[in-house]
Backbone bond lengths (Angstrom), bond angles and torsions (degrees), N, CA, C in turn:
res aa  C-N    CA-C-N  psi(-1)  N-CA   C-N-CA  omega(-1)  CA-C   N-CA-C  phi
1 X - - - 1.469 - - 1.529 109.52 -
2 X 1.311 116.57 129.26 1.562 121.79 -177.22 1.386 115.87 -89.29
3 X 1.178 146.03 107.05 1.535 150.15 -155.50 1.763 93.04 -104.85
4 X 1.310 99.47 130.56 0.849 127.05 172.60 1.798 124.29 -61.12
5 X 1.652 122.63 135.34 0.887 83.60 -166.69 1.945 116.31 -99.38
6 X 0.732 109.15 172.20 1.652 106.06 -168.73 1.429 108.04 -69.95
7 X 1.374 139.50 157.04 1.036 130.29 158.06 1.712 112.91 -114.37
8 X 1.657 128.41 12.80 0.608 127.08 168.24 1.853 113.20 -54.77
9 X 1.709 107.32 146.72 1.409 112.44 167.85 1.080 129.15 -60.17
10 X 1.079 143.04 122.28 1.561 151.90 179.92 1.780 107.80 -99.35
11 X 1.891 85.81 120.41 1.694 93.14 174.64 1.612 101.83 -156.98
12 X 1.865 109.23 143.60 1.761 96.21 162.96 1.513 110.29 -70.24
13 X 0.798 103.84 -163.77 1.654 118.82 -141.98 1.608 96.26 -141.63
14 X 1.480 135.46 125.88 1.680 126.74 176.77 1.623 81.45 -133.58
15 X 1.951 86.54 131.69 1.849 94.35 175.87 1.647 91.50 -140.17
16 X 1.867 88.20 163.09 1.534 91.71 -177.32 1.883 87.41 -135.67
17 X 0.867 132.17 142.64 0.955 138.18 -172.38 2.279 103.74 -135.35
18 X 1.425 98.71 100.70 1.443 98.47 -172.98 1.690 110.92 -166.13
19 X 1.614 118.34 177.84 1.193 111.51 -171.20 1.676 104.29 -91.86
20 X 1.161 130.30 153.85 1.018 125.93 160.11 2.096 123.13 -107.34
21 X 1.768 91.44 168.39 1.729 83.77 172.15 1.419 146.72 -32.64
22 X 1.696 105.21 7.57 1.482 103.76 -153.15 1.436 96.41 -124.87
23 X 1.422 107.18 150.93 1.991 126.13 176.22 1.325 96.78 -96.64
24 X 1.120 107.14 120.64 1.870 100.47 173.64 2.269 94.47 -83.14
25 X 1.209 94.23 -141.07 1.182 105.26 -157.63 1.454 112.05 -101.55
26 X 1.636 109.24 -22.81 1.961 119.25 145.64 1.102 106.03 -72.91
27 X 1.095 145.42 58.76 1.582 136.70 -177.62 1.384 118.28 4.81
28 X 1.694 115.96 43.36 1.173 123.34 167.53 1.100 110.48 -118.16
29 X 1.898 111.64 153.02 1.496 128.68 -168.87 1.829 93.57 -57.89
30 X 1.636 97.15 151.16 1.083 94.82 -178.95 1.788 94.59 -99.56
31 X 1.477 114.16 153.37 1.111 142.89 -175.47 1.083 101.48 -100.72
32 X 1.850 129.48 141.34 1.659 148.04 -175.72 1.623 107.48 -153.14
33 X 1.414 108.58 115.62 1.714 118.84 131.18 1.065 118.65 -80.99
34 X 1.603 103.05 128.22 1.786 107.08 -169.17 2.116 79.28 -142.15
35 X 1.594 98.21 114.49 0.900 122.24 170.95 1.772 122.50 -99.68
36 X 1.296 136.33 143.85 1.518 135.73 -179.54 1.611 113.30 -154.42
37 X 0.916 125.78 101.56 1.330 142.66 157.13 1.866 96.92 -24.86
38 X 1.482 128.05 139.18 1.077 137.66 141.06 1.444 131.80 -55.67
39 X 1.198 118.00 105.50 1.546 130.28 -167.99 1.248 95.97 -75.73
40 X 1.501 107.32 138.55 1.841 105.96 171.84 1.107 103.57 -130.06
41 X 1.560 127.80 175.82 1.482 134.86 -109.12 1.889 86.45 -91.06
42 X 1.134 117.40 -39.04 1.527 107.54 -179.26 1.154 113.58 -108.07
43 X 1.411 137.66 -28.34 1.663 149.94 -160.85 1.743 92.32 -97.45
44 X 1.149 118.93 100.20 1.655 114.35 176.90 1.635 85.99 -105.89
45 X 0.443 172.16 43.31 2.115 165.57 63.82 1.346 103.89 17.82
46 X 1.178 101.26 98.89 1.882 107.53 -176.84 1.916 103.86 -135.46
47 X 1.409 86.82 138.61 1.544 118.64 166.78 1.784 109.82 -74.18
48 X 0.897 101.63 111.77 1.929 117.82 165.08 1.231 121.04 -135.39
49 X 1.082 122.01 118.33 1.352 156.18 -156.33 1.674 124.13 -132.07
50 X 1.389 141.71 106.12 1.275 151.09 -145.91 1.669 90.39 -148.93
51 X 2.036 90.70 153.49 1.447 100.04 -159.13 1.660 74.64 178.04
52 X 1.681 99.48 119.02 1.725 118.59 157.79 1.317 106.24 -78.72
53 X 1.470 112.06 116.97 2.149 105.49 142.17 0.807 122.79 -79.69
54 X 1.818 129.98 130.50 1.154 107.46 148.29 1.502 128.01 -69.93
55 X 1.531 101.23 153.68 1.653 116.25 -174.00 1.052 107.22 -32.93
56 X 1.308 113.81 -65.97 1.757 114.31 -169.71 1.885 122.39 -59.38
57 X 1.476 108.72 5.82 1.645 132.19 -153.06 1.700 74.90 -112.51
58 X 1.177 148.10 -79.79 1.216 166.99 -139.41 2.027 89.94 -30.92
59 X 1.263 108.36 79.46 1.714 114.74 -170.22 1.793 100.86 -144.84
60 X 0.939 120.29 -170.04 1.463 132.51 -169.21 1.560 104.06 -110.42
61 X 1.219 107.10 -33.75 1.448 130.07 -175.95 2.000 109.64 -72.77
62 X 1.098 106.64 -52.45 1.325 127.54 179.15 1.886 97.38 -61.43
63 X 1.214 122.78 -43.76 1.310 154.69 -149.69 1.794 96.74 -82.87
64 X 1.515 111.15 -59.52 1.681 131.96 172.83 1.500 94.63 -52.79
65 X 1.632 128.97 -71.85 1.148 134.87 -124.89 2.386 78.98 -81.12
66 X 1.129 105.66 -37.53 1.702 108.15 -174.43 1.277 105.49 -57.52
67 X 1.177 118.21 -60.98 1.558 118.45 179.11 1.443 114.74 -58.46
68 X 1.555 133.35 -46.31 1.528 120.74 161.74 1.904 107.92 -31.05
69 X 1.145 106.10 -41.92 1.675 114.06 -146.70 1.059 79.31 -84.27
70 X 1.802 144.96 -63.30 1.703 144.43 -157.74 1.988 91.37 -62.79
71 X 1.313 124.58 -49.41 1.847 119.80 -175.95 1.507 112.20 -65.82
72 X 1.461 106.82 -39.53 1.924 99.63 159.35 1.332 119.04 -70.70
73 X 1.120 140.86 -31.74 1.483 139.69 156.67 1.840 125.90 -53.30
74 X 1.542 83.19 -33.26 1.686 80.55 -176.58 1.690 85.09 -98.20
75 X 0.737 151.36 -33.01 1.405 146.21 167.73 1.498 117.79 -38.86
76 X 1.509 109.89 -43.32 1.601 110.24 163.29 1.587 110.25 -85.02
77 X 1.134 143.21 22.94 1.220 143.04 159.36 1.622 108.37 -118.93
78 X 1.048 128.92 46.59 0.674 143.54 -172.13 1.617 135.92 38.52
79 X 1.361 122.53 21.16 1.376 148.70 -135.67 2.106 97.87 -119.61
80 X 1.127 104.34 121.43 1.558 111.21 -175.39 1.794 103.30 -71.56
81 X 1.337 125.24 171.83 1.150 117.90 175.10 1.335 117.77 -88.08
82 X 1.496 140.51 125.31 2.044 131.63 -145.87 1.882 77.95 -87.92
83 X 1.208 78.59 152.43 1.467 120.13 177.18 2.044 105.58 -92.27
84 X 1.404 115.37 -13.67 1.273 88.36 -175.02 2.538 80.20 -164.77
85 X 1.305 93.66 146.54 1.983 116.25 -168.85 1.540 73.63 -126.52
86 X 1.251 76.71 140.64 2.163 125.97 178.14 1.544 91.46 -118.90
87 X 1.467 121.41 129.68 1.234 130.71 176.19 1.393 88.01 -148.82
88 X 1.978 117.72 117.71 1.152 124.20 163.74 1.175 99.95 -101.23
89 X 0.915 153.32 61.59 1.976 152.37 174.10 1.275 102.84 -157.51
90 X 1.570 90.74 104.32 1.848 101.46 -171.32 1.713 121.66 -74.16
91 X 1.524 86.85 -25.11 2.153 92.35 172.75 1.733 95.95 -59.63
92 X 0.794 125.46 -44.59 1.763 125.15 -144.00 1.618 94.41 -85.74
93 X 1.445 126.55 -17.33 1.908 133.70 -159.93 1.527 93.39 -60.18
94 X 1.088 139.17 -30.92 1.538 127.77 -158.54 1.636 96.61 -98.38
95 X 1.620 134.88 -56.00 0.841 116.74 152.44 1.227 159.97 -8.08
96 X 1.708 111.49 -70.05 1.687 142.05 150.56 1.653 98.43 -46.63
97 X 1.270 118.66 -72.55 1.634 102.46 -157.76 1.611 103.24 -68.23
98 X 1.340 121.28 -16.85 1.859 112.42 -174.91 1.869 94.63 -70.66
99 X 1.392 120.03 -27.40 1.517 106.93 -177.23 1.103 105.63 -89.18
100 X 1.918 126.20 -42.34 1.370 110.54 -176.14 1.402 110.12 -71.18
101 X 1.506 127.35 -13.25 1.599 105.77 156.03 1.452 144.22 -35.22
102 X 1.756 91.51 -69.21 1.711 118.92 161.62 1.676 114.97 -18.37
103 X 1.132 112.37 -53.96 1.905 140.73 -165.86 1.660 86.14 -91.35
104 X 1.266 125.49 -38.56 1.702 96.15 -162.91 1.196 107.43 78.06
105 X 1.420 131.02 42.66 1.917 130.05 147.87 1.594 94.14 -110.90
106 X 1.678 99.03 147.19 1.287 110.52 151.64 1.534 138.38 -73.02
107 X 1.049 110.34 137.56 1.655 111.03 -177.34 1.134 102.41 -111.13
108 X 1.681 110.10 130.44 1.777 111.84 -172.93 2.106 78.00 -117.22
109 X 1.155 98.68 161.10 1.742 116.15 156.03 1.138 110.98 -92.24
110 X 1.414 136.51 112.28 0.799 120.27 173.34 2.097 105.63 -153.90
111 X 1.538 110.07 169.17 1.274 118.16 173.24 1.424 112.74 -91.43
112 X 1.387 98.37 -22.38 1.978 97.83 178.47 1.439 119.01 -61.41
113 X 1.455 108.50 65.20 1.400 114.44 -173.62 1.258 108.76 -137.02
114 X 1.526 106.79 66.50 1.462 108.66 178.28 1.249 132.11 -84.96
115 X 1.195 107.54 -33.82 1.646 109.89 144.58 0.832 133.51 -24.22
116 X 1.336 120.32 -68.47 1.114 139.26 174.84 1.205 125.88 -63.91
117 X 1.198 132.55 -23.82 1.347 138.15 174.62 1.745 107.67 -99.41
118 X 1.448 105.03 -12.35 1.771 79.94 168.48 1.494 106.39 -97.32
119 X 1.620 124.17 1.15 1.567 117.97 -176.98 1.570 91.66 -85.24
120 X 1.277 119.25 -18.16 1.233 108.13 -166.98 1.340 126.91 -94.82
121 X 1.839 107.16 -26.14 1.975 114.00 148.80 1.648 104.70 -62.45
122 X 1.320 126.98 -33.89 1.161 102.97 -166.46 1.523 99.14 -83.64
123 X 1.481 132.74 -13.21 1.156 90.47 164.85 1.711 146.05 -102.83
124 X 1.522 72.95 19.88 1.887 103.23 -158.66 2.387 78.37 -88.52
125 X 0.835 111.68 -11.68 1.383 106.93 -169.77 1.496 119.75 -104.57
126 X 1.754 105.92 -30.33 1.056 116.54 -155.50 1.801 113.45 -116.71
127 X 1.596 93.33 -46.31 1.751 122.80 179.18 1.909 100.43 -74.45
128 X 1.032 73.62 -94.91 1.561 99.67 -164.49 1.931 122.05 -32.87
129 X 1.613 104.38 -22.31 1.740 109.60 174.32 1.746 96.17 -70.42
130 X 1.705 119.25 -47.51 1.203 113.78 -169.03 1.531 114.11 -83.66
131 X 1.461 121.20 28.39 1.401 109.88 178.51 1.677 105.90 -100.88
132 X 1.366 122.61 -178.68 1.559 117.97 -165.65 1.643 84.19 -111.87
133 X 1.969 96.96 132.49 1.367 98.86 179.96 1.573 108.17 110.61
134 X 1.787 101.60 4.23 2.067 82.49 -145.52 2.031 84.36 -97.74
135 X 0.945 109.06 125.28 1.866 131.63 166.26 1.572 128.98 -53.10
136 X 1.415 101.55 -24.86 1.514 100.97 159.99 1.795 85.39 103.98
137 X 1.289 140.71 -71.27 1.412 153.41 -170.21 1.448 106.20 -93.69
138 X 1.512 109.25 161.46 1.692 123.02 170.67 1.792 84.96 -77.78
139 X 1.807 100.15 140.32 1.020 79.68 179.04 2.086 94.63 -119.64
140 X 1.388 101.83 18.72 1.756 110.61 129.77 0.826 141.17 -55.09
141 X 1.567 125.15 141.08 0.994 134.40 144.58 1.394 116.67 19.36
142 X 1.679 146.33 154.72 1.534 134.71 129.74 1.790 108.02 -48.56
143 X 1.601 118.15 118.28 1.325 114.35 173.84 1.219 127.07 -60.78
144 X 1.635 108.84 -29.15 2.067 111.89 172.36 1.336 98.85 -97.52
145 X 1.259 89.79 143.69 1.724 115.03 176.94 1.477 117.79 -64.21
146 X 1.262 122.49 134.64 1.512 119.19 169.36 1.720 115.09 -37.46
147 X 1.575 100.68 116.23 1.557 110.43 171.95 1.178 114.23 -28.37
148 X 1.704 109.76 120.48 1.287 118.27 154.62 1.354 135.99 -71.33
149 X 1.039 132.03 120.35 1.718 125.47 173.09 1.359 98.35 -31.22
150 X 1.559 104.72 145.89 1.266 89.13 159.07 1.907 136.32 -101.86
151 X 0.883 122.17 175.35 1.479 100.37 -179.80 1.683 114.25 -132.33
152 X 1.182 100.33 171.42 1.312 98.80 -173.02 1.813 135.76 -63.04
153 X 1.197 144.10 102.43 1.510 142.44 -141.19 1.931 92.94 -43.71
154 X 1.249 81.57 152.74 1.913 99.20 176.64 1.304 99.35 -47.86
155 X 1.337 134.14 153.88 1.274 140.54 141.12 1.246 125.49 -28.87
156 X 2.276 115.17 -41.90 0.963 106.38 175.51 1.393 131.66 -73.68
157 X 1.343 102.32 -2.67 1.873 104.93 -164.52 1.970 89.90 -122.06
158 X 1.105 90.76 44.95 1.981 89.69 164.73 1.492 101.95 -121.92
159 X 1.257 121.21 139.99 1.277 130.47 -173.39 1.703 105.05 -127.47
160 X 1.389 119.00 177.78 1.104 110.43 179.89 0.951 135.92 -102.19
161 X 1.483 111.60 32.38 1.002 140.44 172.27 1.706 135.11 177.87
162 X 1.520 117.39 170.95 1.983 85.32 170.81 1.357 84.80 -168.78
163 X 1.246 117.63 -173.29 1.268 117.12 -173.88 1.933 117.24 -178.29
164 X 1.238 123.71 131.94 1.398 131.72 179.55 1.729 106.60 -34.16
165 X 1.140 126.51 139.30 1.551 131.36 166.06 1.532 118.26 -171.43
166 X 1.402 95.64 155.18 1.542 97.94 -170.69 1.801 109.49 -141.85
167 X 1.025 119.08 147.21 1.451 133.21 176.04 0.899 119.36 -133.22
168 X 1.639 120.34 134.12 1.544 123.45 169.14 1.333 122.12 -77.11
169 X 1.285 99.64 144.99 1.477 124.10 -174.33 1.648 108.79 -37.65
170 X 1.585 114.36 -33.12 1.336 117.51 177.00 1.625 107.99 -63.60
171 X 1.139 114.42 -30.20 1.635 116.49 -159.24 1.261 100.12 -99.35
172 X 1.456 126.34 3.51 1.652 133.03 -152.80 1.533 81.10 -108.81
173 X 1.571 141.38 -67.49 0.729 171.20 -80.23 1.648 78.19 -109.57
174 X 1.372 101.76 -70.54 1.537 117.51 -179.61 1.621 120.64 -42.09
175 X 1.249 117.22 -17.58 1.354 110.08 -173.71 1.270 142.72 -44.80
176 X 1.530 101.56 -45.60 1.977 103.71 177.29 1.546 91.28 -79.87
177 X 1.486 129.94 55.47 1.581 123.07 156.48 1.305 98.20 -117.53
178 X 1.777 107.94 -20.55 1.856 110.34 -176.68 1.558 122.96 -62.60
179 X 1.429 107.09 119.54 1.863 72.98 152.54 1.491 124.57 -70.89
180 X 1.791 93.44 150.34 1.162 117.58 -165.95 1.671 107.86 -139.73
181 X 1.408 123.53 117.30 1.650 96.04 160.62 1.669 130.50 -96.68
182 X 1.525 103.35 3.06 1.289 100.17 157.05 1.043 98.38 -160.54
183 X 1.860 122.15 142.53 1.296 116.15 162.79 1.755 88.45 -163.80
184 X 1.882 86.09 -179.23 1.687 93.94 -179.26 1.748 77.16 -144.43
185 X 1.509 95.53 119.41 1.356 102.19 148.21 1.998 127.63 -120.54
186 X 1.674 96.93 172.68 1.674 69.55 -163.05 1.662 88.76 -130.46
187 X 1.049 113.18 174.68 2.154 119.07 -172.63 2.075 94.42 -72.92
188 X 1.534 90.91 140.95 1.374 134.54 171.01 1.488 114.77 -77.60
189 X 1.146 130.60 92.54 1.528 124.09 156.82 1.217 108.77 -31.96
190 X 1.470 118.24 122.55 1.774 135.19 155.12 1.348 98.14 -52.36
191 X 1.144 160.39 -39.11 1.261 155.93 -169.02 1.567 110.25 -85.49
192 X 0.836 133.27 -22.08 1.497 133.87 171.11 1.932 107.18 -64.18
193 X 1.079 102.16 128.23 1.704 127.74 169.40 1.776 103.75 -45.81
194 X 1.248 118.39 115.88 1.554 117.89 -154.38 1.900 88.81 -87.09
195 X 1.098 120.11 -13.40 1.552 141.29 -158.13 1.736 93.44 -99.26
196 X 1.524 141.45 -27.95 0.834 134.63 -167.94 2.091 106.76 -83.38
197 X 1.132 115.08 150.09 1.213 159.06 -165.13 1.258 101.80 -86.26
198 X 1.629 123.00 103.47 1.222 129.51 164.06 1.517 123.80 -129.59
199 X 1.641 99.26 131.15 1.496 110.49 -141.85 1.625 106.76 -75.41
200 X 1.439 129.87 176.10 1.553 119.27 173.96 0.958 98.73 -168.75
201 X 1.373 116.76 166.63 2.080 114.62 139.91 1.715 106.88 -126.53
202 X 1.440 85.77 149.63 1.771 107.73 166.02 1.814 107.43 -89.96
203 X 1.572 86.17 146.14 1.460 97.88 174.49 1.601 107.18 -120.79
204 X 1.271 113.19 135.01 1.549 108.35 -169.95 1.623 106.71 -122.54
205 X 1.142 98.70 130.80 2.072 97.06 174.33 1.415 109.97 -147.52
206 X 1.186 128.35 94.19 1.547 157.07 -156.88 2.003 91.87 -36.50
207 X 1.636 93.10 -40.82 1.868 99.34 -155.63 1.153 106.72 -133.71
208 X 1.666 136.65 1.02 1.206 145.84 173.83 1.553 123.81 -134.69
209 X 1.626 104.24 15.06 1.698 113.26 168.12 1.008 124.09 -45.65
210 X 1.949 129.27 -55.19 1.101 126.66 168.84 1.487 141.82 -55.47
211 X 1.558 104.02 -38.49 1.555 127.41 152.19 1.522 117.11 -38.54
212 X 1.629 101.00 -58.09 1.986 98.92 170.09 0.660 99.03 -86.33
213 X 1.376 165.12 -27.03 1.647 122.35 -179.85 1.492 109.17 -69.25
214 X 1.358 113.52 -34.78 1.841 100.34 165.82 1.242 124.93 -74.00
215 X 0.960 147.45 -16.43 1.577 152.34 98.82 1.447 101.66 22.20
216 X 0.994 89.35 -105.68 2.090 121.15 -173.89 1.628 89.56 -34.67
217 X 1.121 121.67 -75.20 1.476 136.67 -163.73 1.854 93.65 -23.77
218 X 1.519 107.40 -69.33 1.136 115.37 -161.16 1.584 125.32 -83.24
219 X 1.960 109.10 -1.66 1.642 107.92 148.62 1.464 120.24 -69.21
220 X 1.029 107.32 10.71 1.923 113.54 -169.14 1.137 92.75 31.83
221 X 1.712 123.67 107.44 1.467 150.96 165.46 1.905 105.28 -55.07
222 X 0.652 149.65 144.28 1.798 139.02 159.77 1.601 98.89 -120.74
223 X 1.541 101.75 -72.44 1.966 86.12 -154.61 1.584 75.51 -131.14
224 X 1.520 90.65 -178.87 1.828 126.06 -176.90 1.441 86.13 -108.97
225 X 1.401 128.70 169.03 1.377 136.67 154.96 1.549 98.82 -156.19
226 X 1.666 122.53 159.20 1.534 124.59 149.14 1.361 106.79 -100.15
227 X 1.424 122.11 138.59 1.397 121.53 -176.98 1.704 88.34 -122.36
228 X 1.383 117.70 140.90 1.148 91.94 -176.49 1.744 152.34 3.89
229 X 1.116 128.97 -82.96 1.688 116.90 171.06 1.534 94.86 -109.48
230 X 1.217 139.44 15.99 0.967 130.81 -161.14 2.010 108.94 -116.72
231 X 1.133 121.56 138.08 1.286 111.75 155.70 2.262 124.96 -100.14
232 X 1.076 100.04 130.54 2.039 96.11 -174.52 1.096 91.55 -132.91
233 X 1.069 74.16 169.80 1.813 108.36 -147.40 1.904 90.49 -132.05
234 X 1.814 105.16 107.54 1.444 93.82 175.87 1.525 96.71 -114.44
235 X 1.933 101.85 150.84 0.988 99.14 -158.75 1.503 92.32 -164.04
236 X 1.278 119.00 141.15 1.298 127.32 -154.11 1.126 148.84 76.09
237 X 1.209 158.39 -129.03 1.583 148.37 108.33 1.387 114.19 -38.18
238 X 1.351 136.92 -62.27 0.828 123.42 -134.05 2.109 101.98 -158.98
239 X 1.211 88.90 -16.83 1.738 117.40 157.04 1.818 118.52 -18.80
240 X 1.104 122.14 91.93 1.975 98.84 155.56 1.421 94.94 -129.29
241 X 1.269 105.56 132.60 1.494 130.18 142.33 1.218 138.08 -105.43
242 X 1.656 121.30 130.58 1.115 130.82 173.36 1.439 117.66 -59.58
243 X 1.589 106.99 113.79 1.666 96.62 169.48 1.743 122.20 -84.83
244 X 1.482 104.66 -33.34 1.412 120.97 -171.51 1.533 130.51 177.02
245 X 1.102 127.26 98.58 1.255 121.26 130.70 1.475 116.29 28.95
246 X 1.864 111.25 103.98 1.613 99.34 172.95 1.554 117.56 -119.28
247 X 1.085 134.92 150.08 1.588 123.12 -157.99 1.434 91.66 -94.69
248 X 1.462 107.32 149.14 1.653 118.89 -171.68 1.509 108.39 -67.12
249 X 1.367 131.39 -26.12 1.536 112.81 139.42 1.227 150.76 -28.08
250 X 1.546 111.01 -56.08 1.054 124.75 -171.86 1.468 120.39 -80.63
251 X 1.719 113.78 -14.36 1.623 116.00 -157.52 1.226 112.99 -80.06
252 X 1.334 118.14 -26.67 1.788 129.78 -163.49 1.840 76.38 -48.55
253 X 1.591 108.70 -91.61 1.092 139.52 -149.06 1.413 98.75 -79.03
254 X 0.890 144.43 34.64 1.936 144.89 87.13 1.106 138.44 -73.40
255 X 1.326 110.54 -5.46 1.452 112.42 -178.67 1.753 106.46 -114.34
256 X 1.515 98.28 6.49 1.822 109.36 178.25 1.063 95.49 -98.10
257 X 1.500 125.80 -14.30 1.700 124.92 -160.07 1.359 85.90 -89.23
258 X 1.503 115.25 -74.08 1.152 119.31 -167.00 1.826 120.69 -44.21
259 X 1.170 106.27 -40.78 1.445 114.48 174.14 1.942 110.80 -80.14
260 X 0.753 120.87 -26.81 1.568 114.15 148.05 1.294 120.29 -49.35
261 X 1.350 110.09 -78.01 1.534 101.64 162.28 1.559 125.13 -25.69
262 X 1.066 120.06 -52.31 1.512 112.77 -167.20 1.319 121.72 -77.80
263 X 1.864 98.35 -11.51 1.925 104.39 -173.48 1.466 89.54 -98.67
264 X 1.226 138.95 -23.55 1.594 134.19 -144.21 1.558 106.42 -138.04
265 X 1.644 118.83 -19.98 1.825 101.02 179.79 1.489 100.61 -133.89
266 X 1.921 111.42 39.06 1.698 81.38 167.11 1.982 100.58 97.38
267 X 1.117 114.29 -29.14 1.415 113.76 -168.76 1.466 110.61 71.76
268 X 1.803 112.75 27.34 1.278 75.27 -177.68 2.362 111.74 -115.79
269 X 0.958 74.48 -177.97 1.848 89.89 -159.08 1.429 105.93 -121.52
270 X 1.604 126.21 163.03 1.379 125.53 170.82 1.516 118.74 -131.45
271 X 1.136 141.30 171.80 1.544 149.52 120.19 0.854 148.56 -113.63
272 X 1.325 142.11 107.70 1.637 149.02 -132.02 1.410 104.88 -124.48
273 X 1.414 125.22 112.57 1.877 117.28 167.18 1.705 102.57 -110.01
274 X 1.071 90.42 144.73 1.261 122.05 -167.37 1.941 117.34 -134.94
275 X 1.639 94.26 161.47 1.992 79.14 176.57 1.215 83.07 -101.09
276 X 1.650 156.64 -46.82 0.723 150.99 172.46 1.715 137.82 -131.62
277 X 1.572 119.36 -171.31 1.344 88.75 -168.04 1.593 91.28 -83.25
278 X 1.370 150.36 -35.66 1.345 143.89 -163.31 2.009 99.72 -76.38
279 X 0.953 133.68 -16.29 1.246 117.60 157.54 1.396 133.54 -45.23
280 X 1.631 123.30 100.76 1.163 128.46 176.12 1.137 121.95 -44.39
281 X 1.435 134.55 -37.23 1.679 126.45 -172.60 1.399 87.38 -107.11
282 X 1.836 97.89 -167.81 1.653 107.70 -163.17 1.439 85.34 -144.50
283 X 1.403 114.41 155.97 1.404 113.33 -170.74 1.270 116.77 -122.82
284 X 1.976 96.80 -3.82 1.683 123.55 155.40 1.243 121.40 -153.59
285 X 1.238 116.76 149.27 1.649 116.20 173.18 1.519 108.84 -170.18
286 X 1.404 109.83 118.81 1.324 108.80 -169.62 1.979 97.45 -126.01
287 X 1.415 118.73 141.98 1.210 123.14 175.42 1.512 109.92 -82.85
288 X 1.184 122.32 131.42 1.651 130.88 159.34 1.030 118.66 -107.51
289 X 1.590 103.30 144.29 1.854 96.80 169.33 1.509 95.40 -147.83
290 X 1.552 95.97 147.80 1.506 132.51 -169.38 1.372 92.41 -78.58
291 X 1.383 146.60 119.25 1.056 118.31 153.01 1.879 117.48 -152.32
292 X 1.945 92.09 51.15 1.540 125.04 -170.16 1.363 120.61 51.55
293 X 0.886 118.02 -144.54 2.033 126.59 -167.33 1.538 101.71 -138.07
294 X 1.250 103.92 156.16 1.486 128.21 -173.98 1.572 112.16 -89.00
């Protein structure tokens, strides 16, 4: 029998499942599923989906039965059921994956939840002061985990070399035209300066490029930062790695790049592996963007 093929949209899925600033009317924290479709590099057409718990609901079970209800909803909007949930909120990880088990989706940890985290300043900025009940503060937990040291990158994702680089937003634009054998890129604000300067580094390994970029691929990369002399690499839930050592010369004017970027293109950042620098294709390149903590 020949199955037809679907034309439903295909996207992962980033959820946060937590209490927010607000007293409902039991003088209990109010409870939120805040669901977001993964935006990709040209199709910004996204699925969002919202759902109150009550307090006393706050279960894995309650959690299963929401997500059936968010895949029949996005199912009538024409939206396929995702194959794999982004959960950056590390209290809630045991929760989320005991329901996305039940259903059969994967749950990765991860920070690549940009979606999701700008519906979620905007509504911590915009929604939530004008609701009845609303406290002014999360009156959770801090949602990021106490800073990790950082540590030194895996063995597998060291190359033999790497180096500072930057591309304009015009040339960024172009990317899903590159070859690539692995990357994650994510959609470009029309409003960003196509002329502006966005900072990165290349990783180079003459005989093990392809190996790290699948490597890299699968720490889920998020942002660049300078921490004092240092450059890290955060990545995962809860992930920092040290990429390198920066000489007190060089930091002013990398750490102006990088902070340009974050006031003027979006926050966003790159990483490119390569076997070398005269190699025409890339054998990774994934987009990051800076775009602070909740």
């Amino acid at each position: 029998m020949i199955q037809k093929k679907s034309n439903l949209k295909k996207a992962d899925w980033e959820i946060d499942f937590y209490s927010r600033p607000i007293i409902d009317e039991n003088g209990k924290k109010r409870w939120e599923l805040l669901i977001t479709s993964t935006n990709t590099f040209k199709d910004t057409t996204t699925f969002k989906w919202e759902k109150i718990c009550p307090a006393s609901s706050v279960n894995s079970l309650w959690l299963k039965e929401a997500l059936e209800e968010a895949i029949s909803e996005a199912n009538s909007q024409g939206w396929d059921r995702p194959s794999v949930l982004r959960c950056w909120r590390a209290s809630m990880k045991t929760m989320i994956k005991r329901a996305a088990d039940k259903i059969g989706i994967e749950l990765i940890s991860s920070r690549r939840t940009y979606s999701l985290l700008e519906w979620l300043i905007d509504r911590e900025r915009n929604l939530y002061p004008q609701q009845k009940g609303y406290k002014g503060v999360n009156l959770a937990p801090p949602s990021t985990p106490l800073t990790n040291q950082a540590i030194p990158l895996p063995e597998e994702v060291r190359g033999d070399s790497w180096s500072f680089a930057s591309l304009s937003i015009n040339t960024l634009r172009e990317a899903n035209e590159w070859e690539i054998e692995f990357s994650n890129l994510i959609p470009i604000k029309d409003s960003i300066d196509k002329d502006l300067s966005i900072p990165g580094i290349r990783l180079f390994s003459s005989k093990r490029s392809l190996a790290l970029a699948a490597w890299l691929g699968g720490l889920e990369p998020a942002k660049l930062l300078i921490e004092g002399n240092q450059l890290i690499l955060e990545a995962g839930q809860a992930d920092r790695w040290l990429v390198t050592d920066i000489k007190d010369e060089a930091k002013n004017a990398i750490e102006n790049n990088f902070l340009n970027a974050k006031q003027k293109a979006d926050g966003l950042q790159f990483i490119s592996v390569q076997k070398n620098l005269n190699q025409n294709s890339l054998d990774g390149f994934w987009m990051l963007k800076d775009i602070g903590e909740i």
